[in-house]
C-alpha positions as CSV (number, residue, x, y, z in Angstrom):
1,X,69.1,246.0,-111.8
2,X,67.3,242.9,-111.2
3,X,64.3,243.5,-113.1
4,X,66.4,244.7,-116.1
5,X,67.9,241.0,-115.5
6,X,64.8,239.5,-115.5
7,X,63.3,241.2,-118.6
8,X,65.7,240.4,-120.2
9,X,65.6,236.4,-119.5
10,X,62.4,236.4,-120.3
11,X,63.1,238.2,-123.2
12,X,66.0,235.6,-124.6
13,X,63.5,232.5,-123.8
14,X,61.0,232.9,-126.9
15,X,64.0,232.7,-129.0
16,X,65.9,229.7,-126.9
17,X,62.7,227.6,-127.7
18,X,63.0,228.8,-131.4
19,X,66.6,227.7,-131.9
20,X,67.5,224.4,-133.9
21,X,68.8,221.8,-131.7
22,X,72.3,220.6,-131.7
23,X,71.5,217.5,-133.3
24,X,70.0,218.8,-136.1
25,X,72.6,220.9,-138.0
26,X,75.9,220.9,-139.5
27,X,78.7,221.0,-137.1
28,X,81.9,220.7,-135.2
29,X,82.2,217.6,-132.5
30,X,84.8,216.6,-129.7
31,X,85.0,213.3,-128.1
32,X,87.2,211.2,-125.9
33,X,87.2,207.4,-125.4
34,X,88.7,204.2,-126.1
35,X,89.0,202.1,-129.3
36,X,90.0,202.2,-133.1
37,X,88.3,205.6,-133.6
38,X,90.7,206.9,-131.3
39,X,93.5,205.1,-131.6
40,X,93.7,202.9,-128.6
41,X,93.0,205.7,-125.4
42,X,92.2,209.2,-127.1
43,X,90.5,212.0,-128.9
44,X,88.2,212.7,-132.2
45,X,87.3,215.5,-133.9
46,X,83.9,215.7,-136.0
47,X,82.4,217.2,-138.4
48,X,78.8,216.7,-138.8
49,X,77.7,217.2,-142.9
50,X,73.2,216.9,-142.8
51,X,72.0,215.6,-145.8
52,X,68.6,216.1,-145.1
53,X,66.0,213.5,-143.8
54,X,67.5,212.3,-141.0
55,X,71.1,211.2,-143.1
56,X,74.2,212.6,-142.5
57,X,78.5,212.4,-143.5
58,X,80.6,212.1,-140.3
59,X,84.3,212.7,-141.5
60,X,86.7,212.4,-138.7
61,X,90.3,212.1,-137.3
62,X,91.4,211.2,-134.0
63,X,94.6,210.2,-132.0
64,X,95.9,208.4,-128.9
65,X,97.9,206.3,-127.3
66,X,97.7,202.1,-127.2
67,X,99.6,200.6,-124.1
68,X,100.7,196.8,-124.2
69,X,103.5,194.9,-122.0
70,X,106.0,195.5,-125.0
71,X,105.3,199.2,-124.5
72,X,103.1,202.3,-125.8
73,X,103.0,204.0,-129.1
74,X,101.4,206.4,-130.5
75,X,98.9,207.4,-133.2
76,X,96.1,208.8,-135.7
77,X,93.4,207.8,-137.2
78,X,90.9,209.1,-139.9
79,X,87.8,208.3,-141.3
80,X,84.5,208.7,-142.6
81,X,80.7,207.4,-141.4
82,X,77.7,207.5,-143.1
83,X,74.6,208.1,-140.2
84,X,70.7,207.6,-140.1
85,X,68.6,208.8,-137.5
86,X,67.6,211.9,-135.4
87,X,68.8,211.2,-132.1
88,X,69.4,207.5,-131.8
89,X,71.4,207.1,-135.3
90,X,73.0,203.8,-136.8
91,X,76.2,204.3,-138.6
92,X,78.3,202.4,-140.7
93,X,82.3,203.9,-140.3
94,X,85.2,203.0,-142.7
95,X,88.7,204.2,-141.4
96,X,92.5,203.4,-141.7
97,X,94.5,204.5,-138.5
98,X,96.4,202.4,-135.3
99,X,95.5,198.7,-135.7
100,X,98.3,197.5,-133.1
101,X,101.4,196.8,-131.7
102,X,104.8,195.1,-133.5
103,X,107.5,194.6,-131.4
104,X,110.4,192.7,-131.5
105,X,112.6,191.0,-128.9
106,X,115.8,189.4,-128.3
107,X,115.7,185.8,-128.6
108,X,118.4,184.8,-125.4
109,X,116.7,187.3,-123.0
110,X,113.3,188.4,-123.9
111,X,114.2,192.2,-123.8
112,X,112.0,194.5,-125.9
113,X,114.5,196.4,-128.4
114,X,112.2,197.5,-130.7
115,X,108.1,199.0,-130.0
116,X,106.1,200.9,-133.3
117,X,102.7,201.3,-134.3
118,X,100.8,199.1,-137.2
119,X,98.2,200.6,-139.1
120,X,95.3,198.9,-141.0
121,X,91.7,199.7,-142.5
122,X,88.9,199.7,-140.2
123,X,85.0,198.7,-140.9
124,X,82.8,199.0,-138.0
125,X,79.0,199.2,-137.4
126,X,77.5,201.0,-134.5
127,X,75.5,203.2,-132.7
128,X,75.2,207.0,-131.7
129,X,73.0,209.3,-129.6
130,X,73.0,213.0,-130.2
131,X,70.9,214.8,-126.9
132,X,69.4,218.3,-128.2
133,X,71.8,220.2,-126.5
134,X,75.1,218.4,-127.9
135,X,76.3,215.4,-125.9
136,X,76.9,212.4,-128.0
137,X,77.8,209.0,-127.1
138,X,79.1,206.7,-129.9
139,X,79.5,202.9,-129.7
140,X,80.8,200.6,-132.5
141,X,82.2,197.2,-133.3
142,X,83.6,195.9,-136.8
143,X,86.7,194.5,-138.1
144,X,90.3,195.7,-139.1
145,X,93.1,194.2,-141.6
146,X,96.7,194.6,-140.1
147,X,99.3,193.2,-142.9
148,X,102.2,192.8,-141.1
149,X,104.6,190.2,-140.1
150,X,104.2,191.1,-136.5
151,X,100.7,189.6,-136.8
152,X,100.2,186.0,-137.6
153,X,96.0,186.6,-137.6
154,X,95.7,189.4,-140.3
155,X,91.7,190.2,-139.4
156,X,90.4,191.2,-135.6
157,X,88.2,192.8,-133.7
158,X,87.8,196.2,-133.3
159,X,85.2,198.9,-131.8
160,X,84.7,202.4,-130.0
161,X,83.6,203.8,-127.1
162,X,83.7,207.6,-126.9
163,X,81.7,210.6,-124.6
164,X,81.8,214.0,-126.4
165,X,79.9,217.2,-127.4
166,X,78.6,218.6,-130.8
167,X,79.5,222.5,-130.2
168,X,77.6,223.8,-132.6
């Protein structure tokens, strides 16, 4: 029984070192993380499109939650990156999802009576590694528009940081 085993891992290792890494094909992607891509503390799905030397489409959506002392909300957020590089990739995203927080509160006490979620378009440079075998790591920073009356600065910051794993 365990030489059947062992023919047949030495068998399956020929074609293992044959295959096409992770980070080289079309595919599916998870992640987790904090930021805009997320929206707030959250999750991503990916879809890797290769366009052929070294460039690549990254459409995406994702959703989370974003805490503040007013409260937390909920949300979504989709978008799209265009990606350079075989490993070690730069990207340039463009999204609209959760910007932020508008509340409103009573003007005697203070109380929160009212907590919902603001959304805005997103533009964000960055960086991603893709290992062989599928982990990723991405990291981003840019800017997003709120336009809301809940804001009195329209324009701030905004980035990612998010662990995940190409499946396929």
């Amino acid at each position: 029984m365990r030489i059947a085993w062992l023919v047949a891992c030495v068998a399956a290792a020929p074609a293992a070192a044959d295959e096409i890494p992770r980070n080289a094909t079309s595919g599916l992607g998870l992640a987790a993380g904090l930021g805009s891509e997320v929206a707030g503390i959250g999750g991503e799905v990916l879809y890797y499109a290769e366009l052929g030397s070294g460039w690549r489409i990254v459409p995406r959506v994702g959703g989370g939650v974003l805490p503040s002392d007013d409260g937390t909300v909920g949300g979504v957020e989709a978008g799209i990156a265009g990606e350079w590089g075989a490993r070690h990739r730069i990207l340039l995203d463009v999204s609209f999802g959760l910007a932020g927080i508008g509340s409103r509160k009573r003007v005697d006490t203070g109380e929160v009576v009212e907590v919902h979620p603001v959304y805005g378009p997103t533009i964000a440079l960055g960086y991603e590694y893709v290992a062989d075998g599928g982990f990723l790591l991405r990291i981003s920073a840019g800017v997003t528009y709120v336009d809301s009356v809940y804001f009195t600065t329209h324009v701030g910051p905004a980035g990612t940081l998010a662990l995940g794993y190409k499946l396929w």
